[in-house]
SERO-344183 format. One record per residue (C-alpha): residue in one letter; y, z, x. Coordinates in pm, 1 decimal. Example, Ala and Ser with C-alpha at 12.3 -4.5 7.8 and 13.67 -1.06 7.14 Angstrom:
<pt><residu>a</residu><py>-450.0</py><pz>780.0</pz><px>1230.0</px></pt>
<pt><residu>s</residu><py>-106.0</py><pz>714.0</pz><px>1367.0</px></pt>
END
This chain:
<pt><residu>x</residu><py>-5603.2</py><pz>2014.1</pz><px>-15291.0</px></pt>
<pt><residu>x</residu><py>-5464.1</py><pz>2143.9</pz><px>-14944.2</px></pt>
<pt><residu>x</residu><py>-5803.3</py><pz>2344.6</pz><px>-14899.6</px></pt>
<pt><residu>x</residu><py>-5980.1</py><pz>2056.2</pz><px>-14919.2</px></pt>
<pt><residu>x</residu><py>-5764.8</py><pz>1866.3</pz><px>-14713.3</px></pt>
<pt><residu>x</residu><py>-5828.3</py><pz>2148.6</pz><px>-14460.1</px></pt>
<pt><residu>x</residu><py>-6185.1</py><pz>2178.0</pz><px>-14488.2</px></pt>
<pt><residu>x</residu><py>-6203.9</py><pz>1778.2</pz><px>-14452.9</px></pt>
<pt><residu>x</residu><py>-5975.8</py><pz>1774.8</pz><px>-14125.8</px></pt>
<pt><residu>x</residu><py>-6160.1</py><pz>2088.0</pz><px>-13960.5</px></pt>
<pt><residu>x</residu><py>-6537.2</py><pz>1890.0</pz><px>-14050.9</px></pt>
<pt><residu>x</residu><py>-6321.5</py><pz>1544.9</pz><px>-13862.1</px></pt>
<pt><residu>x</residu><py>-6220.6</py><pz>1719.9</pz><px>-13583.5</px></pt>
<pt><residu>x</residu><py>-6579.1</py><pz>1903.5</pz><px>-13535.2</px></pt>
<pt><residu>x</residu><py>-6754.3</py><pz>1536.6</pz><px>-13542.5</px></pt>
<pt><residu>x</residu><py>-6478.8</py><pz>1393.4</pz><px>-13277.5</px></pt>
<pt><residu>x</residu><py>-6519.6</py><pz>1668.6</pz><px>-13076.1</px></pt>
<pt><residu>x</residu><py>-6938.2</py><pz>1677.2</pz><px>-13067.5</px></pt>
<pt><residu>x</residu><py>-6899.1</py><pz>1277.4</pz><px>-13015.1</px></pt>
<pt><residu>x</residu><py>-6675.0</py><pz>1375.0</pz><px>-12710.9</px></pt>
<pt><residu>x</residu><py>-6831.3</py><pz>1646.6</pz><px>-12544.6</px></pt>
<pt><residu>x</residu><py>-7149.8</py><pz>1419.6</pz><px>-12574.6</px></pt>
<pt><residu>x</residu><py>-7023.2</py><pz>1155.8</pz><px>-12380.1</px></pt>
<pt><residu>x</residu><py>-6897.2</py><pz>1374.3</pz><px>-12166.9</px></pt>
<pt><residu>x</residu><py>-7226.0</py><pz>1582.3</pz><px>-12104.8</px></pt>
<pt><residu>x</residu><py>-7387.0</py><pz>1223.8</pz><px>-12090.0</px></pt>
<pt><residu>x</residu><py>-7179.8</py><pz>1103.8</pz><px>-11800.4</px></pt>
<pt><residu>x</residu><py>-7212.6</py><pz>1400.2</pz><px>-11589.5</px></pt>
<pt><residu>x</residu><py>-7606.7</py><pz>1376.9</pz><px>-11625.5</px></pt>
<pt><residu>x</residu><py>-7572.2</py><pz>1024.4</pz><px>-11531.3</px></pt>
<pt><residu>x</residu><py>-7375.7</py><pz>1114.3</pz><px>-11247.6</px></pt>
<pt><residu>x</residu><py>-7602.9</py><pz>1361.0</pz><px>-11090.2</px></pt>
<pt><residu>x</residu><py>-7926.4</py><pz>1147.3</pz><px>-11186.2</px></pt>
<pt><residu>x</residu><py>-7750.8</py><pz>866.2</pz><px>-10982.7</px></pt>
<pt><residu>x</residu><py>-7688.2</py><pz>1078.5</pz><px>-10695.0</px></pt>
<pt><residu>x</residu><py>-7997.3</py><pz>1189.7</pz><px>-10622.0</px></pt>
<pt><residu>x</residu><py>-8109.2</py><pz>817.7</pz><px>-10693.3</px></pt>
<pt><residu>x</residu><py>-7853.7</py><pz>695.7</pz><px>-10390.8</px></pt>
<pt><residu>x</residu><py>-7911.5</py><pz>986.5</pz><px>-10157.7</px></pt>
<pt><residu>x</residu><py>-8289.0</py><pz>919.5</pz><px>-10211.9</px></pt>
<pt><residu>x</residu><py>-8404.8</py><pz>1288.5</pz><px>-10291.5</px></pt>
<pt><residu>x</residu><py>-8738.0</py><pz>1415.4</pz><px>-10386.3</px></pt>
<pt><residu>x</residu><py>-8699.6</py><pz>1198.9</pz><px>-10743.6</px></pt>
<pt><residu>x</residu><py>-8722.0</py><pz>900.3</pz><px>-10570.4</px></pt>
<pt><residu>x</residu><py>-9048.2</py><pz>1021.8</pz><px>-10453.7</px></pt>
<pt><residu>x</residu><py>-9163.3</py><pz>1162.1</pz><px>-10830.7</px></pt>
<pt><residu>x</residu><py>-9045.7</py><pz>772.1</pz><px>-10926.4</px></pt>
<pt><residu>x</residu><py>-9275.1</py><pz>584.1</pz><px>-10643.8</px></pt>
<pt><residu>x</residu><py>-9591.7</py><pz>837.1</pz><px>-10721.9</px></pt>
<pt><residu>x</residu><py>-9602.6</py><pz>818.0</pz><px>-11073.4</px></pt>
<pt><residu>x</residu><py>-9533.2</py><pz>414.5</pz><px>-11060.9</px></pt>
<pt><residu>x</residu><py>-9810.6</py><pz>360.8</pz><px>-10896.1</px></pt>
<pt><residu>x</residu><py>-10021.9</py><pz>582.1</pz><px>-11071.7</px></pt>
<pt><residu>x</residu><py>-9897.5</py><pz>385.7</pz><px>-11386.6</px></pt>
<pt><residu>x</residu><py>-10035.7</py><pz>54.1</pz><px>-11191.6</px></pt>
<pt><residu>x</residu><py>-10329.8</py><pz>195.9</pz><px>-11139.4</px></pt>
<pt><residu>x</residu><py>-10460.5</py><pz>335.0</pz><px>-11472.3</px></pt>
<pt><residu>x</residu><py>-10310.4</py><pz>22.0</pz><px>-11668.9</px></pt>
<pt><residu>x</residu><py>-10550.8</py><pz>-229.7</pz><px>-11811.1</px></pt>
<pt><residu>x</residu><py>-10510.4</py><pz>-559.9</pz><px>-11950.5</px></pt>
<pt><residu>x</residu><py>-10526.6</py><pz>-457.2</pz><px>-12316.0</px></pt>
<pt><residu>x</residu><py>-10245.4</py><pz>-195.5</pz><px>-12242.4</px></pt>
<pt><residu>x</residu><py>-10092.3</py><pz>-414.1</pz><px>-12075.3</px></pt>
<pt><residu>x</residu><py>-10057.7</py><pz>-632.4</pz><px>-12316.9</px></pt>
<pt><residu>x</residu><py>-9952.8</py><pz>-399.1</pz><px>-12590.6</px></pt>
<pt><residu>x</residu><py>-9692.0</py><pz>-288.8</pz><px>-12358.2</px></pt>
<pt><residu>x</residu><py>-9552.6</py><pz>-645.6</pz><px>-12305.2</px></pt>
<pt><residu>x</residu><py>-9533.8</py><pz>-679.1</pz><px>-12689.1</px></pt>
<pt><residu>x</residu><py>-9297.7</py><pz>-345.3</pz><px>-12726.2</px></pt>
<pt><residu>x</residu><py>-9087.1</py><pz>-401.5</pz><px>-12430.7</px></pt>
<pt><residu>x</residu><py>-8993.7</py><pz>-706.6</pz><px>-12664.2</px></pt>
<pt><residu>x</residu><py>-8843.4</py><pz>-534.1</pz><px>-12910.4</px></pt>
<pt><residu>x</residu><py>-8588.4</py><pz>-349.9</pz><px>-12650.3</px></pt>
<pt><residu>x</residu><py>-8442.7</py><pz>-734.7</pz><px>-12555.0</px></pt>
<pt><residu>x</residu><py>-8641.6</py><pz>-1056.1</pz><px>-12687.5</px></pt>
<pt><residu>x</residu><py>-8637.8</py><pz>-933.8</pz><px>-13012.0</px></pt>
<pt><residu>x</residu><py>-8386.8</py><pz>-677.7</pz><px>-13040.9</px></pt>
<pt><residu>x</residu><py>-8075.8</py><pz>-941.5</pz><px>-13004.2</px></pt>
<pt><residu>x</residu><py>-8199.0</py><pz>-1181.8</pz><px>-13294.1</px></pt>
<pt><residu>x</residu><py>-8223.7</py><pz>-896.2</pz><px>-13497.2</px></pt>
<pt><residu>x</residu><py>-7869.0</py><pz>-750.9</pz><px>-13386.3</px></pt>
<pt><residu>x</residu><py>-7733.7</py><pz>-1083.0</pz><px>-13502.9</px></pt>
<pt><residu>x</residu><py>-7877.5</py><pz>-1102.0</pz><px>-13825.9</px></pt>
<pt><residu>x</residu><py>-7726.2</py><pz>-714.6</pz><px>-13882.8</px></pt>
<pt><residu>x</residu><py>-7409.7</py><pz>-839.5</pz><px>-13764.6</px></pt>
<pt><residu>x</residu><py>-7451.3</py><pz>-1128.8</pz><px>-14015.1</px></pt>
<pt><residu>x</residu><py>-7503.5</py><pz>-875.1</pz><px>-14315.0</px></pt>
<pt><residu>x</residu><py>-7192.6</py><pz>-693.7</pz><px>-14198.3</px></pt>
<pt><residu>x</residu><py>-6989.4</py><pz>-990.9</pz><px>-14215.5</px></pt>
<pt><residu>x</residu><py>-7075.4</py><pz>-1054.2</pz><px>-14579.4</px></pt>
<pt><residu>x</residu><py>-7015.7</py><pz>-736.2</pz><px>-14661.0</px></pt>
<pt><residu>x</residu><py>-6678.4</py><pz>-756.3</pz><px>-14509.9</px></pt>
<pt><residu>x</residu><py>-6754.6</py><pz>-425.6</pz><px>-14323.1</px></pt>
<pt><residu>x</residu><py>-6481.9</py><pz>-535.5</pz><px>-14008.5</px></pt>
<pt><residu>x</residu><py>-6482.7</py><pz>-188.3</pz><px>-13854.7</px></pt>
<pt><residu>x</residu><py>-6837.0</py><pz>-136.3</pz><px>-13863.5</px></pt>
<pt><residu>x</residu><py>-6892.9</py><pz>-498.2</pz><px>-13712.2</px></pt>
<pt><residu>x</residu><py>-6645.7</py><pz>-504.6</pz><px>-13491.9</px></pt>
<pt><residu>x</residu><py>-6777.4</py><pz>-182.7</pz><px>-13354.5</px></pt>
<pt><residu>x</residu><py>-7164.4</py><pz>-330.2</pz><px>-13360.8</px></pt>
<pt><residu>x</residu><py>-7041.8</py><pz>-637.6</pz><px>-13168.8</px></pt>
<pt><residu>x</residu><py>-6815.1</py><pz>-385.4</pz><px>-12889.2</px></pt>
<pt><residu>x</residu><py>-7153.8</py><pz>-122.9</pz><px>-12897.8</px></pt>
<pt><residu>x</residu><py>-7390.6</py><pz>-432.6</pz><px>-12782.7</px></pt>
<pt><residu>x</residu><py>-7161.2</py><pz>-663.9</pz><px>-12577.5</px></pt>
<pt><residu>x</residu><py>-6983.7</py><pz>-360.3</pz><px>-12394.4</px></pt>
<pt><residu>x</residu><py>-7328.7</py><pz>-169.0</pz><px>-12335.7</px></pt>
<pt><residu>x</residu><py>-7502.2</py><pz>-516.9</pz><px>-12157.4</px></pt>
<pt><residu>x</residu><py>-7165.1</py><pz>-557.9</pz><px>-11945.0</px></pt>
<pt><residu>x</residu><py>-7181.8</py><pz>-193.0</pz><px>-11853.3</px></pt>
<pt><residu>x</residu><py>-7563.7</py><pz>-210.8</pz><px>-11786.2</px></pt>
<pt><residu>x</residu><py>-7494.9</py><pz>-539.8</pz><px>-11524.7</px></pt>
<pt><residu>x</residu><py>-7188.3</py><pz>-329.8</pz><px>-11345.1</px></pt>
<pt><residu>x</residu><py>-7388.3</py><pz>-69.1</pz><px>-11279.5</px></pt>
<pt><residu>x</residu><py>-7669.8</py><pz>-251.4</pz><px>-11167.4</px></pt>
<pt><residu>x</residu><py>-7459.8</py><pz>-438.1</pz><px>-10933.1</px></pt>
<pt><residu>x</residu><py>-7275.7</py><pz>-137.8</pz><px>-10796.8</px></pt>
<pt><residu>x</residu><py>-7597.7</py><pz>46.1</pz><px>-10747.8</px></pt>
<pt><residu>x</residu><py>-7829.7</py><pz>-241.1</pz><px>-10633.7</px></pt>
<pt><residu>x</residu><py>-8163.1</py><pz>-74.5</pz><px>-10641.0</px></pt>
<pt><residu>x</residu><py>-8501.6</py><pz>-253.2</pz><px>-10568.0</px></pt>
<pt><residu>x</residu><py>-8685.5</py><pz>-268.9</pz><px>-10843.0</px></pt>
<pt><residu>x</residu><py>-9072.9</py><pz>-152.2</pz><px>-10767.4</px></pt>
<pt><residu>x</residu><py>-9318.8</py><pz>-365.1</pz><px>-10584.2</px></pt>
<pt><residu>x</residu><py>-9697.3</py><pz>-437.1</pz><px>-10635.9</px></pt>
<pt><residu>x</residu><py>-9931.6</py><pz>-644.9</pz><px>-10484.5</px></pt>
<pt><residu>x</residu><py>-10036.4</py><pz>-795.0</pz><px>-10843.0</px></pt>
<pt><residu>x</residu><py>-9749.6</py><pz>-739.1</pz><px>-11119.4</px></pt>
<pt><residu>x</residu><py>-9792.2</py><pz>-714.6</pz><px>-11447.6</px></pt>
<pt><residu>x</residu><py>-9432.3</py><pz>-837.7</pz><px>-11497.6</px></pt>
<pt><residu>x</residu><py>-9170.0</py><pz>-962.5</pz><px>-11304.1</px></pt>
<pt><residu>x</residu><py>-8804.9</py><pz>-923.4</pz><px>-11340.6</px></pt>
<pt><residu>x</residu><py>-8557.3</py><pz>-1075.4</pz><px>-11129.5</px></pt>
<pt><residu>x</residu><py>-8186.0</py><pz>-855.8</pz><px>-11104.4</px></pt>
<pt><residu>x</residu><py>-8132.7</py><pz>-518.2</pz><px>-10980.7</px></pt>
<pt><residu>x</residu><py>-8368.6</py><pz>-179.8</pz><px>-11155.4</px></pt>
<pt><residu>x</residu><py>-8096.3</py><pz>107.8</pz><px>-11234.5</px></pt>
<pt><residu>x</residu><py>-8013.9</py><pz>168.9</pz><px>-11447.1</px></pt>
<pt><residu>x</residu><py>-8313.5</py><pz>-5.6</pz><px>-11726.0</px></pt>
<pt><residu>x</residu><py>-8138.1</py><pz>-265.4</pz><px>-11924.2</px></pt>
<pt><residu>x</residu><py>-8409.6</py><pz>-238.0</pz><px>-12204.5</px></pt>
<pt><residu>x</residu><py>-8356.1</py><pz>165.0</pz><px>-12195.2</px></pt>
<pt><residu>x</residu><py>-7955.9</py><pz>115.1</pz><px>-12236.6</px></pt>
<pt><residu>x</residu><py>-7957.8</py><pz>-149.0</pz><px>-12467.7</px></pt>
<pt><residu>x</residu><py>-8223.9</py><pz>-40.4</pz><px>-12693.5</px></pt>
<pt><residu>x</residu><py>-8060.3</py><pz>334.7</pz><px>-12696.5</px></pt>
<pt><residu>x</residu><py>-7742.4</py><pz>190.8</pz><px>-12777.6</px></pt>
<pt><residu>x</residu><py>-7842.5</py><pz>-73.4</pz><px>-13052.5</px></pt>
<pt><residu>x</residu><py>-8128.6</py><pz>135.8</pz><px>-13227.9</px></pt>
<pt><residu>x</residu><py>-7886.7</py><pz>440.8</pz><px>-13236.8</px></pt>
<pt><residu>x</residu><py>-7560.4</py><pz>267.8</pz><px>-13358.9</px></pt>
<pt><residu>x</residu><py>-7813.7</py><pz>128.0</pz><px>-13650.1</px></pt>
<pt><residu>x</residu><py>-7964.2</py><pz>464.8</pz><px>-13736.1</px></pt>
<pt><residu>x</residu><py>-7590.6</py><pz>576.4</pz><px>-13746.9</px></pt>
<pt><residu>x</residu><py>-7497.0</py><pz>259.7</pz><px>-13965.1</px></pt>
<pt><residu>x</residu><py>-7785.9</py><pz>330.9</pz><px>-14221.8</px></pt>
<pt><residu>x</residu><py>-7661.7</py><pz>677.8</pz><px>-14215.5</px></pt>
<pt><residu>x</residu><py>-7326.3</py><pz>622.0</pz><px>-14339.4</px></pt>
<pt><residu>x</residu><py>-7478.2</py><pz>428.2</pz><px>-14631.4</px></pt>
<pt><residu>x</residu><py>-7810.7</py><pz>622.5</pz><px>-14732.9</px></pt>
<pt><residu>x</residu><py>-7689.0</py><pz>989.5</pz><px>-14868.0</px></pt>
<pt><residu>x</residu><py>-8062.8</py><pz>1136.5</pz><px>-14885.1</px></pt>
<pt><residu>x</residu><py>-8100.8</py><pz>1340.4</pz><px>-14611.3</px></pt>
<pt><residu>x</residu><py>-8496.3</py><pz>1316.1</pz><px>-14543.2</px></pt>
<pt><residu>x</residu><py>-8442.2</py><pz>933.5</pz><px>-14517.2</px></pt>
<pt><residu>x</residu><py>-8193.0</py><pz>1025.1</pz><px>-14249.3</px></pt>
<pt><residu>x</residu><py>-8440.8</py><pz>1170.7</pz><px>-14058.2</px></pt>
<pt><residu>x</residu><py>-8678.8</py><pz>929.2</pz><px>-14104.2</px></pt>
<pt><residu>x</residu><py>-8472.8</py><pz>682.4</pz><px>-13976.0</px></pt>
<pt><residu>x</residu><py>-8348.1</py><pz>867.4</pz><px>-13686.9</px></pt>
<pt><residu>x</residu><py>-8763.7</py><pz>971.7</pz><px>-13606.6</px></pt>
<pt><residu>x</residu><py>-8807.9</py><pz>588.9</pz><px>-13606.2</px></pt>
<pt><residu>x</residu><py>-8535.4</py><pz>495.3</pz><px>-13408.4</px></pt>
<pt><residu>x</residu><py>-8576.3</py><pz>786.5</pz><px>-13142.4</px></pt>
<pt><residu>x</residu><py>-8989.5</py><pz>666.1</pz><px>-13118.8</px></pt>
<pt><residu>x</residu><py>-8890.2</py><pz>296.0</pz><px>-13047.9</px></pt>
<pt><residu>x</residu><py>-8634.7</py><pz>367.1</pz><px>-12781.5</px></pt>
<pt><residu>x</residu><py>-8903.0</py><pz>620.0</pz><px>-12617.5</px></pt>
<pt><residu>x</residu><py>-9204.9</py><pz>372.7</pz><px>-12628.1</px></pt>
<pt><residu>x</residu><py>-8979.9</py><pz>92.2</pz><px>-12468.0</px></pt>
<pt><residu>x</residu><py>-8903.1</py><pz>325.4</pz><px>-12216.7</px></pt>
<pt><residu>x</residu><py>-9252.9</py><pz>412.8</pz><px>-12124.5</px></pt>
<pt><residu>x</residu><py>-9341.9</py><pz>24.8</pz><px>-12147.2</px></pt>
<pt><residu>x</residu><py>-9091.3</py><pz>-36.3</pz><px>-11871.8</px></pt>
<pt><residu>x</residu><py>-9214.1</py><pz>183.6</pz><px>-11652.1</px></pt>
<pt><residu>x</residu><py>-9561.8</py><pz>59.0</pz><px>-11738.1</px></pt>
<pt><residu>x</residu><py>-9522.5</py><pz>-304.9</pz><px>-11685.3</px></pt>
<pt><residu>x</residu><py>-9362.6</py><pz>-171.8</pz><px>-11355.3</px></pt>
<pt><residu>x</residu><py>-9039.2</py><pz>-324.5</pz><px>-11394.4</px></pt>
<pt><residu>x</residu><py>-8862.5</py><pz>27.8</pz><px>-11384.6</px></pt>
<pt><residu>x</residu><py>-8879.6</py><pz>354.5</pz><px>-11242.3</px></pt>
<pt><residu>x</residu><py>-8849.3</py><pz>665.7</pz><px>-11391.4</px></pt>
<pt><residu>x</residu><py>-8507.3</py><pz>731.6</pz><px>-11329.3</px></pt>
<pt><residu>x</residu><py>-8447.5</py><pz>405.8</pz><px>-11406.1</px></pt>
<pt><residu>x</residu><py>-8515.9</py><pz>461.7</pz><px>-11759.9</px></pt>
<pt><residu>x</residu><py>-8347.9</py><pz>784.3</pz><px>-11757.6</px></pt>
<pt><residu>x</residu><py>-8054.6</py><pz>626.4</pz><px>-11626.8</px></pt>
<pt><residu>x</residu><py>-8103.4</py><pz>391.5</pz><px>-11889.5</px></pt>
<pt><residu>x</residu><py>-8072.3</py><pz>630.8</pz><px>-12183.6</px></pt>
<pt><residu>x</residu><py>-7806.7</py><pz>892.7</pz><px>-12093.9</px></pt>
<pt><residu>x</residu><py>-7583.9</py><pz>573.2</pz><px>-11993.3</px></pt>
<pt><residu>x</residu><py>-7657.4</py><pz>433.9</pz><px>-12290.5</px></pt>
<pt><residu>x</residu><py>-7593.8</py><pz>807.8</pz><px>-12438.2</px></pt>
<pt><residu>x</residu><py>-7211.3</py><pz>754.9</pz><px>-12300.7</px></pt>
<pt><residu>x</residu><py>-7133.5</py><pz>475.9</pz><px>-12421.9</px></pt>
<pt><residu>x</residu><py>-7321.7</py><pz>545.2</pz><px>-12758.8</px></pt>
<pt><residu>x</residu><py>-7160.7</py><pz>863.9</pz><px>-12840.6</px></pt>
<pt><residu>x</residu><py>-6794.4</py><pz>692.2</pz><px>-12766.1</px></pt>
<pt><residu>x</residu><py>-6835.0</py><pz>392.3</pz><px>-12952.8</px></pt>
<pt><residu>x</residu><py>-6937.9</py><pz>634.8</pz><px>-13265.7</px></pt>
<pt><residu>x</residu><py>-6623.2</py><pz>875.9</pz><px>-13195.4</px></pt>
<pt><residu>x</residu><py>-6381.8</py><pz>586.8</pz><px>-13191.7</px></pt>
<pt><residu>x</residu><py>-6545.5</py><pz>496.6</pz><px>-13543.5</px></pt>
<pt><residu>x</residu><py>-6492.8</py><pz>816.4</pz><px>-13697.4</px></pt>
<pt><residu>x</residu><py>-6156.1</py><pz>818.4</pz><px>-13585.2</px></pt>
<pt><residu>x</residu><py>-6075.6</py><pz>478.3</pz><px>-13736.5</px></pt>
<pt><residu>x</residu><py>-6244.1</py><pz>536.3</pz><px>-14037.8</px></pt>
<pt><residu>x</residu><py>-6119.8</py><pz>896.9</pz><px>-14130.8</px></pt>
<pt><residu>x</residu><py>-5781.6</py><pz>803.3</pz><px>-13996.2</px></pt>
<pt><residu>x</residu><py>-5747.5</py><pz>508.2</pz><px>-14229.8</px></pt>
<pt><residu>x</residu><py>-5895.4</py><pz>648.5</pz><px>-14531.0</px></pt>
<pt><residu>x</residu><py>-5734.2</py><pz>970.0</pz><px>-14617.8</px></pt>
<pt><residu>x</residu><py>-5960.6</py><pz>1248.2</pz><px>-14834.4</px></pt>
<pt><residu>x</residu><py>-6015.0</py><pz>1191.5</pz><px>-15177.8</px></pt>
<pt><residu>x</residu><py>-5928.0</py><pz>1480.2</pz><px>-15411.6</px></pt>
<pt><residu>x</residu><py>-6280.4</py><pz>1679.9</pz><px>-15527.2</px></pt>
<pt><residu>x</residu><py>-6389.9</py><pz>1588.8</pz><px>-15917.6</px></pt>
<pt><residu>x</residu><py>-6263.5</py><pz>1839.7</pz><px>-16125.8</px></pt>
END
């Protein structure tokens, strides 16, 4: 029994500390991305040339399949969000939705504080494909999308044990948040760093909503006893 109580605390303590040394590689990527997006280095000019090589190869057809996935990274994303929050609630999983609801609601009030404090431009073209009104770093639709499609493929993992449907789910989830990254940057709504921005802020605040899970959940439900 107390070997398995010790192998169970050393595999908690490895998954709190990944969680935290994530978040904190995260927010020292962020903070170097965002420097060099405030002191205007040669990124800034890698994010101009390649936005308007974006505008210039797009077409309306691509255009308009990039409209349609940049929906499911807001538009469509929330509704959704709501109706997993919904399931939760019948289940009576509080931790897990209370944790969904903090994941979303604290991830779009970080995403606005740093747009504010930042207050980039977003990109200008003579004929838009989009238009967006508030501040460009970091992306909303990169945070938000990072942040609800990963806390999801982390939900489904606690329940679903097979290991190749783990993967599958994570392959899905990593694909979507990529392609609405790309179809920011597209639409030319976002730069590049932008979207970077987007994820590895998202990445921070990810990786510590997930920790503070684990800790609840291991430190409220103590090891059961292997089957003899």
């Amino acid at each position: 029994m107390s070997d398995w109580i010790a192998r169970w605390t050393r595999r908690f303590s490895i998954r709190v500390l990944l969680g935290f040394l994530v978040s904190v590689l995260c927010l020292v990527l962020f903070a170097a991305l965002a420097e060099d997006v405030l002191e205007q280095s040669r990124l800034v000019q890698v994010d101009i040339a390649l936005a308007n090589e974006l505008h210039q190869i797009s077409d309306a057809n691509t255009i308009q399949i990039y409209k349609i996935i940049s929906l499911f990274g807001y538009q469509i994303l929330f509704p959704a969000c709501a109706v997993i929050a919904l399931v939760l609630a019948v289940r009576r999983q509080w931790l897990y939705l209370t944790m969904w609801i903090v994941a979303l609601a604290g991830g779009q009030v970080l995403n606005l504080l740093l747009k504010t404090l930042f207050a980039r431009p977003r990109p200008m073209f003579a004929d838009p494909f989009a238009l967006e009104v508030y501040y460009s770093f970091p992306s909303g639709h990169s945070m938000i999308s990072l942040i609800a499609y990963g806390m999801l493929a982390y939900l489904i993992g606690v329940y679903v044990k097979n290991h190749y449907v783990r993967i599958l789910v994570v392959f899905f989830a990593a694909l979507a948040i990529v392609l609405i990254g790309i179809s920011r940057m597209a639409l030319g709504v976002h730069y590049l760093s932008d979207v970077i921005g987007g994820f590895i802020a998202g990445g921070v605040w990810l990786a510590t909503c997930i920790t503070a899970v684990e800790l609840r959940r291991h430190t409220t439900s103590p090891p059961e006893s292997p089957q003899t």
